[in-house]
SERO-4910 file (N, C-alpha, C, O; in steps of 0.05 Angstrom, whole numbers):
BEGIN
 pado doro    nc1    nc2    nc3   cac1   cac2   cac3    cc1    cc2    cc3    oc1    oc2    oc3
  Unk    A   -566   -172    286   -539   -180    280   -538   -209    274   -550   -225    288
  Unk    A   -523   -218    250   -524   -240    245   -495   -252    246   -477   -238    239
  Unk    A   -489   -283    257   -470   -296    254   -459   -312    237   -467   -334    242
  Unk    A   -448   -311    223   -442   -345    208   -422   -363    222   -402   -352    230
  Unk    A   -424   -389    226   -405   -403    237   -408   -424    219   -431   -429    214
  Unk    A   -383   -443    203   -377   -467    189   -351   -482    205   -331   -470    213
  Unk    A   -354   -509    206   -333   -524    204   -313   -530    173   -289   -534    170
  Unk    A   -342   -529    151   -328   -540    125   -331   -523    111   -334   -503    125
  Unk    A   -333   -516     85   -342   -491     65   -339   -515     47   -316   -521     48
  Unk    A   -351   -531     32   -356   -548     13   -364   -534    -13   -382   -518    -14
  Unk    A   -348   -543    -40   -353   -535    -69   -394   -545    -77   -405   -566    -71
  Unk    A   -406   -519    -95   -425   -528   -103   -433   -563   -108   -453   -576   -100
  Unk    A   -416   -567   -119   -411   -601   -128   -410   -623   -110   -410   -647   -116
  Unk    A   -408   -615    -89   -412   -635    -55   -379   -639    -60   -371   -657    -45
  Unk    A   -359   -628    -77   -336   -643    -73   -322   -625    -52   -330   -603    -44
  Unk    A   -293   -641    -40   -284   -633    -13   -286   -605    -11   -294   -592    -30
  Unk    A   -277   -592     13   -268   -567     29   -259   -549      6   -242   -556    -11
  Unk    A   -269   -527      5   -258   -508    -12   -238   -486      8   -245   -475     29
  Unk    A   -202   -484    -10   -190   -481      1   -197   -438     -5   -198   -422    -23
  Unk    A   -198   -439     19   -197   -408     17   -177   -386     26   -171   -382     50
  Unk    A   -167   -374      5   -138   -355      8   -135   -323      6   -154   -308      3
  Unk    A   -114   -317      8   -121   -280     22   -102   -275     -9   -106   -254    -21
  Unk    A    -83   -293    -20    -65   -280    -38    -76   -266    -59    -99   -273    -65
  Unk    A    -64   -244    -74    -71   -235    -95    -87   -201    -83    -95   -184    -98
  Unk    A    -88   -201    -61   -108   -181    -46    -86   -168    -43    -63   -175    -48
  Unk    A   -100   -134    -26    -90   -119    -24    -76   -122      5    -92   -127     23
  Unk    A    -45   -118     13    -24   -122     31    -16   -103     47     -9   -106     70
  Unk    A    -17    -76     33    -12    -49     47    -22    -30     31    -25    -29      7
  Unk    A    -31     -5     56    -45     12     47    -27     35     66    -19     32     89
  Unk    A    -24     55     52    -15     81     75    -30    108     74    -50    113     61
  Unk    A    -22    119     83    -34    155     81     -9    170     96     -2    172    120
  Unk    A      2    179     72     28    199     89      8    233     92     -8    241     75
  Unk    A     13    242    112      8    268    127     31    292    101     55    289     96
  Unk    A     15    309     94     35    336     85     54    347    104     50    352    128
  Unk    A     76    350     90     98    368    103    121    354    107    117    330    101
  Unk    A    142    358    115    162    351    125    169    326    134    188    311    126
  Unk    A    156    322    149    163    296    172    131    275    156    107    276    152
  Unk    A    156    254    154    139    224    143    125    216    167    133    197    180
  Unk    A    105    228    173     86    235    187     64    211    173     56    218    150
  Unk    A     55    189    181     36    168    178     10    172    194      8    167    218
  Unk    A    -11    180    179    -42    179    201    -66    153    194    -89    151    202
  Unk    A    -47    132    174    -69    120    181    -51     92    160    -47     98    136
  Unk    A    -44     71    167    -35     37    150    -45     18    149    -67     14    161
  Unk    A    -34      0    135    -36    -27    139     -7    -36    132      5    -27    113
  Unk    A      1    -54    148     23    -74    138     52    -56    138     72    -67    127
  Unk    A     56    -28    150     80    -13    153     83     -1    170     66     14    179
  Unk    A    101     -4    179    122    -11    203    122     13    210    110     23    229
  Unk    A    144     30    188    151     53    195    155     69    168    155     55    147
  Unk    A    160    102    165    168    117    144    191    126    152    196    127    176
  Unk    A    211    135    132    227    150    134    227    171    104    227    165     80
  Unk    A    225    198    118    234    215     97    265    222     89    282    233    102
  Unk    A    266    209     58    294    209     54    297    233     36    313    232     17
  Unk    A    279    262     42    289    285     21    259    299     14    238    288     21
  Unk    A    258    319      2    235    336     -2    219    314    -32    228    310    -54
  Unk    A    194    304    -20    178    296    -28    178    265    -35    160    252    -46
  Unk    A    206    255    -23    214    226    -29    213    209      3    231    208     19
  Unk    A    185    196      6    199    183     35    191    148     19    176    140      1
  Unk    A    210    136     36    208    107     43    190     89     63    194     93     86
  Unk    A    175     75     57    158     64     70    163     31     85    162     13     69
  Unk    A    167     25    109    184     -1    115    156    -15    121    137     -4    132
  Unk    A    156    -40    112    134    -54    107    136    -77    141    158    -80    152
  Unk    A    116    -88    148    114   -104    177    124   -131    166    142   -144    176
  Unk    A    102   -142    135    111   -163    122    120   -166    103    100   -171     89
  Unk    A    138   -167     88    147   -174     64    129   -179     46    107   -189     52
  Unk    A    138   -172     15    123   -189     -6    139   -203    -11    162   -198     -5
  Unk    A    134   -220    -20    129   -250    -48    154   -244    -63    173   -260    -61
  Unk    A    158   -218    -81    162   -211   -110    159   -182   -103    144   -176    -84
  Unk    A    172   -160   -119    177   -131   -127    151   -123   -147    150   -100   -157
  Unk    A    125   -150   -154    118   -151   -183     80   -141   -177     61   -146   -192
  Unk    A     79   -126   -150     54   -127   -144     40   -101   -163     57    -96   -181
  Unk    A     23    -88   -165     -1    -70   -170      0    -49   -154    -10    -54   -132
  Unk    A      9    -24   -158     -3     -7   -140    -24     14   -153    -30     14   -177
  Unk    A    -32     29   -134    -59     51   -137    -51     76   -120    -41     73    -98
  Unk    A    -54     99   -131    -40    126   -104    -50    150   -111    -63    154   -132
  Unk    A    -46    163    -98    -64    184    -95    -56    211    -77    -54    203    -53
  Unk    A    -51    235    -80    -45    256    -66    -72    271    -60    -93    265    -72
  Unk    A    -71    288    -43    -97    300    -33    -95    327    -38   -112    340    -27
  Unk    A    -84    335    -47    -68    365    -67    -77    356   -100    -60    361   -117
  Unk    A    -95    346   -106    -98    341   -134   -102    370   -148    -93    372   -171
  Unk    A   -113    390   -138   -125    420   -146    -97    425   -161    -96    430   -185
  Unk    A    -68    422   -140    -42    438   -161    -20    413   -171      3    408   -166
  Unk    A    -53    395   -193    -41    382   -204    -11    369   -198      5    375   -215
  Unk    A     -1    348   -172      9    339   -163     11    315   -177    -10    305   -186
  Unk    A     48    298   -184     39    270   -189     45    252   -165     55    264   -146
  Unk    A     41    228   -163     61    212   -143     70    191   -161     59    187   -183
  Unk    A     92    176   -151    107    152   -169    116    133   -140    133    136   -122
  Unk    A     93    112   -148    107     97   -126    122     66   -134    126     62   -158
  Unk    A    127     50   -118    144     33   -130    171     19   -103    186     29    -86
  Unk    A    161     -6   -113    186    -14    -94    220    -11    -90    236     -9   -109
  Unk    A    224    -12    -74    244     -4    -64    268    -38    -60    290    -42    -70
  Unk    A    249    -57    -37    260    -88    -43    234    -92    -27    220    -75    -15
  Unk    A    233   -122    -29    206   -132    -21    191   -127      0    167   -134      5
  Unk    A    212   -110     17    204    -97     48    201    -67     46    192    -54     66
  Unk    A    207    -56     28    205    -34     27    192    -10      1    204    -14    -20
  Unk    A    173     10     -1    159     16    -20    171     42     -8    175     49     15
  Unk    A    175     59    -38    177     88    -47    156     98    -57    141     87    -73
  Unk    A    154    127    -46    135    149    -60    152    169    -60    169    175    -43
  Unk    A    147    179    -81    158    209    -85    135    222   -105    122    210   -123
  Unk    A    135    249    -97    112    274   -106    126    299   -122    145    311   -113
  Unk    A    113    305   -147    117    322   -164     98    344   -163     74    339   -158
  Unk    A    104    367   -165     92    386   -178     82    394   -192     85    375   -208
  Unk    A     68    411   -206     49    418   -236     79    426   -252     78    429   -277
  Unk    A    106    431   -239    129    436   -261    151    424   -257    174    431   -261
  Unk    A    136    392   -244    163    372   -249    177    380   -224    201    380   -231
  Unk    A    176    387   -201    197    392   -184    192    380   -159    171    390   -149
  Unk    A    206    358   -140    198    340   -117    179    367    -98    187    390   -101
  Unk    A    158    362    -83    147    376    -67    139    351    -41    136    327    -41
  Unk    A    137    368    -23    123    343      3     98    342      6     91    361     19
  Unk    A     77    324     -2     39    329     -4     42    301     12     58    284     19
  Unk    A     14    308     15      2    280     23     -4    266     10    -15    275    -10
  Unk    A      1    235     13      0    220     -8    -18    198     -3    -23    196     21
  Unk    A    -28    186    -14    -48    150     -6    -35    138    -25    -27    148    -46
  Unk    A    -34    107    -15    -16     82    -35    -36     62    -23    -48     67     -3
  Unk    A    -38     37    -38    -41      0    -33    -25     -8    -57    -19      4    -78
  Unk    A    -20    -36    -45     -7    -57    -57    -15    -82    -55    -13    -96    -35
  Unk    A    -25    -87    -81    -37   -115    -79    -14   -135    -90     -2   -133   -111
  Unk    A    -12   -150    -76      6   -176    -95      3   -196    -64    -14   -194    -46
  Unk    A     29   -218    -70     32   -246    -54     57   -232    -32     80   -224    -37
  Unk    A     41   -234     -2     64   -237     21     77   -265     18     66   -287     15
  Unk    A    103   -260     21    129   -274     26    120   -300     45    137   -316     52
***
């Protein structure tokens, strides 16, 4: 097992301290559970779910973003009957998913989301 320990992190160039930052990274990640109840088995960075309707829940974030203007990535685990998800914020504390069917009609699946952008 190896350690690293620094006081400074200095630029190739011997010039000062290189400032090192988390922004632009990924902020929250979820995994909603199938069925009914906004059932959460695994986060980052959210608080809590609420299901507001068949296949539409709300996701309450611990920290705020920055901006409404981040990147997301998502994913259902029902891909076989061709499932979509649409996710998207809600306000800077809060992110929506909602799940489609192979004929366009809300269904409740399991879903995976991240969001990369700037915490608040």
């Amino acid at each position: 097992m190896s350690e690293l320990r620094a006081d400074t992190i200095s630029a190739s160039n011997g010039t000062g301290p290189v400032t090192l930052t988390k922004q632009s990274a990924a902020k929250v990640w979820a995994y909603r559970d199938v069925g009914t109840a906004a059932t959460i088995l695994g986060s980052f960075n959210v608080s809590s779910a609420v299901d507001e309707g068949v296949g539409d829940t709300d996701y309450n974030l611990t920290n705020a973003m920055s901006n409404i203007f981040g990147a997301f990535g998502n994913g259902n685990a029902n891909s076989a009957a061709r499932r979509g998800v649409f996710t998207d914020y809600e306000l800077t504390s809060k992110i929506r998913t909602v799940t489609y069917d192979s004929s366009s009609s809300a269904v409740d699946d399991a879903v995976t989301f991240i969001n990369c952008g700037d915490l608040a």
